[in-house]
N, C-alpha and C positions, 0 to 999 in steps of 0.2 A: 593213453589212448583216448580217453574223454576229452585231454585237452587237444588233443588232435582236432577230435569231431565239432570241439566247441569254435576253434581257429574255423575250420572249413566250412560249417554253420556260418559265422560272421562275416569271412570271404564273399561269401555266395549270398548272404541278404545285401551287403554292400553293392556287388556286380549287380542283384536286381534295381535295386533304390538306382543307380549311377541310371541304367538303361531304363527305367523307365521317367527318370529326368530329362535322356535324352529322348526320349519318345514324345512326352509332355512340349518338348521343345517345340517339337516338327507339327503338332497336331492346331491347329492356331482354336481360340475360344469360339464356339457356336454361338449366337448373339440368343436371347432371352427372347421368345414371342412377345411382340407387343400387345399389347393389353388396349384394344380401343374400345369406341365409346359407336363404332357405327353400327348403321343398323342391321339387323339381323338379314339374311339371306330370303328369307321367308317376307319380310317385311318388305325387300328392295322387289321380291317378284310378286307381290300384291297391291304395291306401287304402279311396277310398269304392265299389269295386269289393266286397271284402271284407269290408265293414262291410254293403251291401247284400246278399250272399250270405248273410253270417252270420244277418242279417235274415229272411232265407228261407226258411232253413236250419233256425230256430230259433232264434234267439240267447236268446230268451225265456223263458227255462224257469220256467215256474209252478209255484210254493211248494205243499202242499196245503192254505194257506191262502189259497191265490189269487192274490200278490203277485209279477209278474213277476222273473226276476233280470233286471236291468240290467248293464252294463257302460259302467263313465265314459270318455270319451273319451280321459283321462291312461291307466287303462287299457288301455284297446284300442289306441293308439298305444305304451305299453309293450310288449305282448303281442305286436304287430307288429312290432317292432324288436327283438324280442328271439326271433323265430319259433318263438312259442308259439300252440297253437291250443288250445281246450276243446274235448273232446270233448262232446255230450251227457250221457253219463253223468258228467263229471267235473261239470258246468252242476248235473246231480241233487243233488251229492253237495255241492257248494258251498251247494245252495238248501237242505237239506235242515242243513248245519253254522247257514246265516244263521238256520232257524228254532229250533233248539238254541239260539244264544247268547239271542235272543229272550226266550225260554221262560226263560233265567235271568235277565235284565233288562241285558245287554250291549246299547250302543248301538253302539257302532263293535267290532267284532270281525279280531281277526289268525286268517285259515283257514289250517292248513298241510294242502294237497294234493298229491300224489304228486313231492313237492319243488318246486313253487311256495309260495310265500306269496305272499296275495292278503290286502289290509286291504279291508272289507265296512264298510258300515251296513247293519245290521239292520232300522232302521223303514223305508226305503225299496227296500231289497233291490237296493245298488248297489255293483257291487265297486268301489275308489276307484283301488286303485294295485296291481300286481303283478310280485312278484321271483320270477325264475328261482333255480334252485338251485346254479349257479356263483355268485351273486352274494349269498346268503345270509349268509357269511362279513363280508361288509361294510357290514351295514344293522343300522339302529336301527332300531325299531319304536316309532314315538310315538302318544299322542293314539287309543291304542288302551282298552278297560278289558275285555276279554276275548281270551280264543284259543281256538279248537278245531280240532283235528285231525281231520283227517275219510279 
């Protein structure tokens, strides 16, 4: 009788182990959540929090020939990480350098303002990229063909 029960025991974990190999089969592998490096949720709606504000605020500051200043996104994520804000008048002074290099036939222009430098094009009146003045010491400025200090 035990070896009965022992046969029927090994039977019946066999029959499980078989069906749940075929189970395993059919059920394909769920992939791993990846693991990134971007930024928090919190972070991306305090971004476009700012970006909207600034929006609002003005961020636009029109040239006297009409041509809004823009601010590129490499930009304004610089500017923000680096807790820089433009004031209006500095937006003037920026719009007012872009139409200077303009007038001399600069396309991409390096501004240096009140120890930012900001790389601009001119034809579209868009500043591209912007260093703080602790980090000055350590940047090239390429792919530029004028400066003005304003």
């Amino acid at each position: 009788m035990a070896d009965q029960n022992v046969t029927l025991n090994l039977q019946s974990l066999r029959a499980q182990s078989a069906h749940n190999a075929r189970r395993a089969a059919q059920v394909p592998d769920t992939p791993k959540p990846r693991q990134t490096t971007a930024p928090s949720f919190a972070k991306l709606l305090e971004r476009a929090s700012a970006s909207t504000a600034a929006l609002t605020s003005g961020q636009s500051t029109q040239s006297p020939q009409g041509g809004a200043l823009k601010i590129s996104k490499h930009a304004e994520a610089r500017l923000l990480s680096r807790n820089i804000s433009l004031s209006d008048a500095q937006r003037r002074k920026i719009s007012d350098a872009l139409e200077q290099a303009e007038q001399k036939g600069v396309r991409d222009t390096l501004v240096m303002l009140d120890g930012l430098a900001l790389v601009a094009n001119t034809k579209s009146r868009t500043v591209i990229t912007a260093v703080g003045a602790s980090e000055l010491r350590q940047n090239i400025f390429t792919n530029i063909d004028g400066a003005v200090f304003a």
